[in-house]
SEDRENLO-990628 format. One record per residue: residue number from 1; residue in three letters; chain; x, y, z of N, C-alpha, C in turn. Coordinates in steps of 0.05 Angstrom, whole numbers, plus 32768, in hexadecimal, padded with zeros to 4 digits. Example, Ala and Ser with C-alpha at 12.3 -4.5 7.8 and 13.67 -1.06 7.14 Angstrom:
nr,rest,kette,npx,npy,npz,capx,capy,capz,cpx,cpy,cpz
1,ALA,A,8108,7F8E,809C,80F6,7FA6,809C,8108,7FBE,809C .
2,SER,A,8101,7FD3,808E,8111,7FEB,808F,8102,8001,809D .
REM end
This chain:
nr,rest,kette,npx,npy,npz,capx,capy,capz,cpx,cpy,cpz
1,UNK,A,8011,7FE8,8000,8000,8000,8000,8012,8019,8000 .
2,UNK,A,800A,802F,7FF3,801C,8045,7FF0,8014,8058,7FFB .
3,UNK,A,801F,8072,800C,8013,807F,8024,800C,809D,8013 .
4,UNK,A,7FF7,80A3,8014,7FF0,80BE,8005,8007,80D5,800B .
5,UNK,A,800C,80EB,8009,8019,8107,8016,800C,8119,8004 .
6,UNK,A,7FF6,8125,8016,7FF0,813F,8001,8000,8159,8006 .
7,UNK,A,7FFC,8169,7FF2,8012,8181,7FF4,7FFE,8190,7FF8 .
8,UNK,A,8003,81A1,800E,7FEC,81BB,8018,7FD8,81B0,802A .
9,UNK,A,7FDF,81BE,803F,7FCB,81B7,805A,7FB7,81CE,8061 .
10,UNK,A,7FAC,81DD,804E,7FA0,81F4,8055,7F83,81EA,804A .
11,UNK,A,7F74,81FF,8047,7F55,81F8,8037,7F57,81DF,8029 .
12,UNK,A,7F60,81E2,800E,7F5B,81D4,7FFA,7F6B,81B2,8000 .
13,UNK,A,7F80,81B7,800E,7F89,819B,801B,7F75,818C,802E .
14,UNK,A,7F77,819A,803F,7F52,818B,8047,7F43,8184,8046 .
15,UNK,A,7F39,818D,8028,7F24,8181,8017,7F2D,816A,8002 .
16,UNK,A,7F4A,816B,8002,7F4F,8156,7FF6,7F52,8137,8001 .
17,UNK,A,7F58,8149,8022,7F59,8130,802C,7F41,811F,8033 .
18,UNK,A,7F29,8129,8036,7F17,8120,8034,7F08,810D,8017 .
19,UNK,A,7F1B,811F,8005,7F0C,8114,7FE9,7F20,80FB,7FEF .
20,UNK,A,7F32,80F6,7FF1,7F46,80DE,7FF0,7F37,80C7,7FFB .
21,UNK,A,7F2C,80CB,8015,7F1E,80BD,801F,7F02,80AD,8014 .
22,UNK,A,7EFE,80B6,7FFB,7EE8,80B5,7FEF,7EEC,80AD,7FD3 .
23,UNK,A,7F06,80AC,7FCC,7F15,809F,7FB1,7F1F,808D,7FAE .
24,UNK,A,7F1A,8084,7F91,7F21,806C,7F8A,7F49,8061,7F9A .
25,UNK,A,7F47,804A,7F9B,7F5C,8040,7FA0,7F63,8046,7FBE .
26,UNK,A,7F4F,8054,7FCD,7F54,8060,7FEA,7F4F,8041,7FFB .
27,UNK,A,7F66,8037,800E,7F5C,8021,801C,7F6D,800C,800B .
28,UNK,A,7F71,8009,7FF5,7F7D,7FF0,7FEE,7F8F,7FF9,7FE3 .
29,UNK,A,7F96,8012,7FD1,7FB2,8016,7FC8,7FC1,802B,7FD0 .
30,UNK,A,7FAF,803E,7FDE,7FBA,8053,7FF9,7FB2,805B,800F .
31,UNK,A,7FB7,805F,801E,7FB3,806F,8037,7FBD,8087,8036 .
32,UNK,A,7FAF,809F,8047,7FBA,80B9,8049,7FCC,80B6,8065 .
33,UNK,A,7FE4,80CC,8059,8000,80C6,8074,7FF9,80DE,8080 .
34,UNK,A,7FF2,80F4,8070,7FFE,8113,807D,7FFD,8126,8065 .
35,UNK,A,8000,813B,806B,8006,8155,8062,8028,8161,8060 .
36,UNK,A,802A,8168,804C,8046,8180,8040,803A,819D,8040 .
37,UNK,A,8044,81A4,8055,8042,81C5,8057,8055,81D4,8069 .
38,UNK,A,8060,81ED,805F,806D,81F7,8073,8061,820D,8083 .
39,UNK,A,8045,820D,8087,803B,821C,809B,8031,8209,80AC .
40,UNK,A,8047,8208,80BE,8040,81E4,80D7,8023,81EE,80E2 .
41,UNK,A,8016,81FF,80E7,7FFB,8206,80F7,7FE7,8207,80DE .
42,UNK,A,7FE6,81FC,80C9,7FD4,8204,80C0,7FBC,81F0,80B7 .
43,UNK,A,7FC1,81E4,80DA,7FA6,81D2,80DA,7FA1,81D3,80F7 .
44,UNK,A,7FAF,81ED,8104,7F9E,81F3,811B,7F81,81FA,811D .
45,UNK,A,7F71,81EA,812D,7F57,81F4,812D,7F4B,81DD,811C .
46,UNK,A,7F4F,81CE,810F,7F3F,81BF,8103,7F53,81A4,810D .
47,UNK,A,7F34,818B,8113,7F3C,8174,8119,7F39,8162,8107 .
48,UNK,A,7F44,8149,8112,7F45,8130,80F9,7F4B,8130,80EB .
49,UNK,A,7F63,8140,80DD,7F71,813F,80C9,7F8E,812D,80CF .
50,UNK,A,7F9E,8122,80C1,7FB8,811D,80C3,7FCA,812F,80C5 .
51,UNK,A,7FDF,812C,80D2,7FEF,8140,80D8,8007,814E,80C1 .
52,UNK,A,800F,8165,80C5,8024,816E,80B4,8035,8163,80BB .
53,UNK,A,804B,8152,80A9,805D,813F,80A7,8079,8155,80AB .
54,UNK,A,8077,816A,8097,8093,8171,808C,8080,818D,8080 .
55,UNK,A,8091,819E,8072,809F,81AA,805A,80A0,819E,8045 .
56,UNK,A,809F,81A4,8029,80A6,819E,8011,80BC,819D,8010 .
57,UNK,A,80CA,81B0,8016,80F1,81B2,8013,80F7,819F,8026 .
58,UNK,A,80F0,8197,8044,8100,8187,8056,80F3,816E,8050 .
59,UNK,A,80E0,8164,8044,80D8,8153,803E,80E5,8132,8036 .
60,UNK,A,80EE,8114,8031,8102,8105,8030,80E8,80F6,8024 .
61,UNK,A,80E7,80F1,8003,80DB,80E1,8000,80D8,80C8,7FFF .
62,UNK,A,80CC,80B3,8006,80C9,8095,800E,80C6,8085,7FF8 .
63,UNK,A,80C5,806F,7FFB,80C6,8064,7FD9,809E,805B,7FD9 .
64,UNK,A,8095,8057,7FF2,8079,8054,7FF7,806A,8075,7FFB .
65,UNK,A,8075,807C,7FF4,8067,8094,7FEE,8058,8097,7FD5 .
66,UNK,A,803A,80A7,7FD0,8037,80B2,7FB2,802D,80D2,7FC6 .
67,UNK,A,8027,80E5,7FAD,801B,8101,7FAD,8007,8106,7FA7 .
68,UNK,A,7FFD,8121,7FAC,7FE8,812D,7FA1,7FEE,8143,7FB0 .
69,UNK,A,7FE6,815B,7F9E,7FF1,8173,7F9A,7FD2,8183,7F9A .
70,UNK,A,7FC8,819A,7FB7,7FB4,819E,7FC2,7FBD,81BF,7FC1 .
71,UNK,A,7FC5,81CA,7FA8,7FC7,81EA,7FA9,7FBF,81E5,7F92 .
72,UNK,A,7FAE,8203,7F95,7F9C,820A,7F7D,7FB1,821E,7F72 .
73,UNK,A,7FC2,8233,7F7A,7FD3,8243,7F6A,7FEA,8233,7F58 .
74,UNK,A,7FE1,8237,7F3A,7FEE,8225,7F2E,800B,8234,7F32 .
75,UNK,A,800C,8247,7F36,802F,8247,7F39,803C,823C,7F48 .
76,UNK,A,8031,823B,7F6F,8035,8227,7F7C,8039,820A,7F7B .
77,UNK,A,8021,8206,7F6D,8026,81E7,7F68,8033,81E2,7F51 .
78,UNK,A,803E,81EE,7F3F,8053,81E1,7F33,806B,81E8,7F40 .
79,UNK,A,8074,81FE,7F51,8082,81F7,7F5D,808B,81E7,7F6D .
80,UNK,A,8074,81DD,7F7F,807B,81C4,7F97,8075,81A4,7F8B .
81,UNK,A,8066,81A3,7F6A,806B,8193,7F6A,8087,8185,7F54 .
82,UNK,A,8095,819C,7F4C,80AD,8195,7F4A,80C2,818C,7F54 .
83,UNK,A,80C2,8196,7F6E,80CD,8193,7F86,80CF,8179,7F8F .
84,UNK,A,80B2,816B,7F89,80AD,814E,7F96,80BB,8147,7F80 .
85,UNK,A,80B2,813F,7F65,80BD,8136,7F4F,80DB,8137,7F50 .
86,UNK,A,80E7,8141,7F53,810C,814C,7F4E,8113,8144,7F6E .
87,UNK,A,80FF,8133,7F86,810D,8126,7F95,8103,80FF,7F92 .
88,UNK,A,80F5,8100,7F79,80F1,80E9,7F72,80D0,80DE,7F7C .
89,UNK,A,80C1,80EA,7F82,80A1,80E7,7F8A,808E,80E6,7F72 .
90,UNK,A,8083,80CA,7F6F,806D,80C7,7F5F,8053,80DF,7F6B .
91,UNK,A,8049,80E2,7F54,802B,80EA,7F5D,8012,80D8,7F54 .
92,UNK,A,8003,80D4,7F64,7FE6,80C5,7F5A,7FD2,80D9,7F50 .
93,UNK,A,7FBD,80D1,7F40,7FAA,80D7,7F42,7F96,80D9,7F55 .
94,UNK,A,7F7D,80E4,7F5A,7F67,80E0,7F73,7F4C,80E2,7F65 .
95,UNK,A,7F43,80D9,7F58,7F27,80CB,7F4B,7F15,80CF,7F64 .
96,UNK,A,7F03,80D6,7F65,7EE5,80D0,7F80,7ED2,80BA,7F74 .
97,UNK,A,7ECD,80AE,7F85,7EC1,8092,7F82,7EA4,80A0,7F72 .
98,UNK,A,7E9E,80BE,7F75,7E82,80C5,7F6E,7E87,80CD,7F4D .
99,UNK,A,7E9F,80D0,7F40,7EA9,80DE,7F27,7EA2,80C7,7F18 .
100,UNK,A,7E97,80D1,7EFE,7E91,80C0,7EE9,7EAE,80CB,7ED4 .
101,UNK,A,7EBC,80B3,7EC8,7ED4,80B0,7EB7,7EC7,80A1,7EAB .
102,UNK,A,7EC3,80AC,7E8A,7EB5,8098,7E73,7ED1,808A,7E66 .
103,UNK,A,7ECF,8080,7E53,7EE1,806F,7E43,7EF9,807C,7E37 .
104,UNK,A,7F0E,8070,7E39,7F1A,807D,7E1A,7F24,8099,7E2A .
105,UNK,A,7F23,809A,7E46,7F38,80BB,7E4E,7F4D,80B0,7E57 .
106,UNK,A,7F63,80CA,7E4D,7F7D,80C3,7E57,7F7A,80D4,7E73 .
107,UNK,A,7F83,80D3,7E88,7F89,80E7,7E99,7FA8,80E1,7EA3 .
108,UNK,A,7FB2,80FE,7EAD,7FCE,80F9,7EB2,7FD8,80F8,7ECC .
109,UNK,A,7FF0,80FC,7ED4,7FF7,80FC,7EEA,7FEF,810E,7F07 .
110,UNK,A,7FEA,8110,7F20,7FE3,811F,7F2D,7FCC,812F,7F2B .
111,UNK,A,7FB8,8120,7F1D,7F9E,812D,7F1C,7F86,8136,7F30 .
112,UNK,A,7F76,8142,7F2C,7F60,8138,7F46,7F4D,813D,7F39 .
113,UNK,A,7F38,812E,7F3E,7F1B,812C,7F35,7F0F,8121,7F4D .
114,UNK,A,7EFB,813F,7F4E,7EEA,813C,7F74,7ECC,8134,7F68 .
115,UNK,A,7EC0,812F,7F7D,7EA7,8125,7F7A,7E8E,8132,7F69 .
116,UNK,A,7E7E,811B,7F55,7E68,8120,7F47,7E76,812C,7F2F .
117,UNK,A,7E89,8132,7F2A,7E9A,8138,7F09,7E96,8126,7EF4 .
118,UNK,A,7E91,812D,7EDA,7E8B,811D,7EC8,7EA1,8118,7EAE .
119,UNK,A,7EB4,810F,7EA8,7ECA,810E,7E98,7EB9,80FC,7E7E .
120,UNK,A,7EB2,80FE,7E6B,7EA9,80EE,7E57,7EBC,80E5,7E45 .
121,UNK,A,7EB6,80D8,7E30,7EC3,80C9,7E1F,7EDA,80D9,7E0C .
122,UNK,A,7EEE,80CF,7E13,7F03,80D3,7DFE,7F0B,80F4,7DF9 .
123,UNK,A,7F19,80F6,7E14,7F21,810A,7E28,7F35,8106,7E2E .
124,UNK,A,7F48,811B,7E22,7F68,8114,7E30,7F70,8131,7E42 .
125,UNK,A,7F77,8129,7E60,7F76,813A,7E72,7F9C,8139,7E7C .
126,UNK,A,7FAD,814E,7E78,7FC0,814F,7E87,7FC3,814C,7E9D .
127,UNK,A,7FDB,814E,7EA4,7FE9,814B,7EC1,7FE1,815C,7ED5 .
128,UNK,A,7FDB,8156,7EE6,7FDE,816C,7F00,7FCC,8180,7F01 .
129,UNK,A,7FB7,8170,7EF2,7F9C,8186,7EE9,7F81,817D,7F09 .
130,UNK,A,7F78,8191,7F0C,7F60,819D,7F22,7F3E,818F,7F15 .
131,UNK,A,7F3A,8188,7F1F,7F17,8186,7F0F,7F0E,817D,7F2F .
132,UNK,A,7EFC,819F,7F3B,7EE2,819F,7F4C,7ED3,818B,7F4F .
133,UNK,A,7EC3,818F,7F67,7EA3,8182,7F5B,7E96,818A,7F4C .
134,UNK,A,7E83,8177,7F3C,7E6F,817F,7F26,7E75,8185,7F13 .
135,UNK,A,7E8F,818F,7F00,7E98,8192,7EE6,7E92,817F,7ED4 .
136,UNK,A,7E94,8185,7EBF,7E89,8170,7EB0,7E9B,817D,7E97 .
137,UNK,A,7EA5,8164,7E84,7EC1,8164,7E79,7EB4,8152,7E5D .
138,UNK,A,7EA3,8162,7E48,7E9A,8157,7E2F,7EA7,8147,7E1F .
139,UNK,A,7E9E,8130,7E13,7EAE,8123,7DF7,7EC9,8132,7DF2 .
140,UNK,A,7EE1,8123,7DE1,7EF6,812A,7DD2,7F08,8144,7DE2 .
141,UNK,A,7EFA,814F,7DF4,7F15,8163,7E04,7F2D,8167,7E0A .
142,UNK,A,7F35,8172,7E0A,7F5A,8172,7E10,7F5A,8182,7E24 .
143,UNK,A,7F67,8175,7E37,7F6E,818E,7E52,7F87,818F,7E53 .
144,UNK,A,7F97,81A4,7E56,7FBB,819E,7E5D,7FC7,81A0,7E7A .
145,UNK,A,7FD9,81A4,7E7D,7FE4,819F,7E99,7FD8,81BA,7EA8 .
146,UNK,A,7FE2,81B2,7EC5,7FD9,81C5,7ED8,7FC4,81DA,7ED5 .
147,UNK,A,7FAA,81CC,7ECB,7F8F,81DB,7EC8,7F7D,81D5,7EE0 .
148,UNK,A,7F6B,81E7,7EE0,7F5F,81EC,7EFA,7F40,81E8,7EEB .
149,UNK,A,7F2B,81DE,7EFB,7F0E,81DE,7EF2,7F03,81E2,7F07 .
150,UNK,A,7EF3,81F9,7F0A,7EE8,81FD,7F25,7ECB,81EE,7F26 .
151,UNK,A,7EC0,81EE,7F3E,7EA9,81DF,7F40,7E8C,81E7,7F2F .
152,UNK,A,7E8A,81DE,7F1C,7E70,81DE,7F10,7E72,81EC,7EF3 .
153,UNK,A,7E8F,81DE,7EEE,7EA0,81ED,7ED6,7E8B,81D3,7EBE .
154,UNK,A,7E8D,81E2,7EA4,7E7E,81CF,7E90,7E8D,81D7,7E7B .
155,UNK,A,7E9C,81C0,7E74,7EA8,81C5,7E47,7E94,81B4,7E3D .
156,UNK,A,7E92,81BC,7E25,7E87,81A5,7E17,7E97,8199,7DFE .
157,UNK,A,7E8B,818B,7DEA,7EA7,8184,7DDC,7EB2,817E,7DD4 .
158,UNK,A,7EC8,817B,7DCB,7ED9,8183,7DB7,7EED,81A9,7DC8 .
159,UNK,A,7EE6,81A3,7DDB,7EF7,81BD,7DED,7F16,81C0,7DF2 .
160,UNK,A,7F2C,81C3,7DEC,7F43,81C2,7DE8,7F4A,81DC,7E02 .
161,UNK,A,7F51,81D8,7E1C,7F64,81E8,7E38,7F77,81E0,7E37 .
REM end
């Protein structure tokens, strides 16, 4: 079993950690370990979360480790997730058990797709790309890397991001 590490313990890490809990492969091919952030308090005040492990920079990656990358500022997150990458850290995907994925999509590395999202047929989605709840992602689309879909985003398609 491989131990989750999401990057960012603030809002949006939170919510991811919850979506994890609710995604495919959660329980038999990962568990969540913790959080990468260097604001150590920034899960004061809120309970039942897993704890901040590390920093991104002080970080020592494990060979049972995978990622997922929980900042919405794409400049951030391609910064931290290069960081992981160039110390040798896979990233997973995070699928929600509630997301419909039709046939025939490619999706890439470090993705997330949160609950009730609709990806249809023959859809190729980059790396390190964001998809909300409720988006819905038409026939033949192309998404490219580090794109963001906020919740209740709609292409239809033949849509090229």
């Amino acid at each position: 079993m491989k131990h989750l590490v999401i990057i960012g313990a603030r809002g949006f890490g939170r919510e991811i950690y919850c979506s994890a809990l609710e995604s495919i492969g959660y329980g038999t091919e990962f568990d969540v370990k913790g959080y990468l952030d260097d604001k150590k308090d920034a899960l004061e005040g809120y309970a039942g979360y897993p704890s901040i492990i590390s920093s991104v920079e002080d970080y020592e990656v494990k060979s049972d480790d995978v990622f997922i990358c929980a900042l919405g500022d794409v400049h951030w997150k391609r910064h931290y997730v290069q960081k992981i990458l160039d110390k040798g850290g896979e990233f997973i995907t995070l699928i929600h058990n509630s997301a419909y994925v039709s046939k025939n999509v490619k999706i890439g590395i470090g993705c997330i797709i949160l609950a009730g999202s609709r990806v249809h047929c023959d859809v190729a989605i980059g790396d390190f790309t964001t998809i909300q709840p409720y988006v819905v992602i038409g026939h033949d689309c192309h998404v490219g890397n580090m794109c963001q879909f906020n919740s209740n985003t709609m292409l239809g398609g033949f849509v090229t991001v």
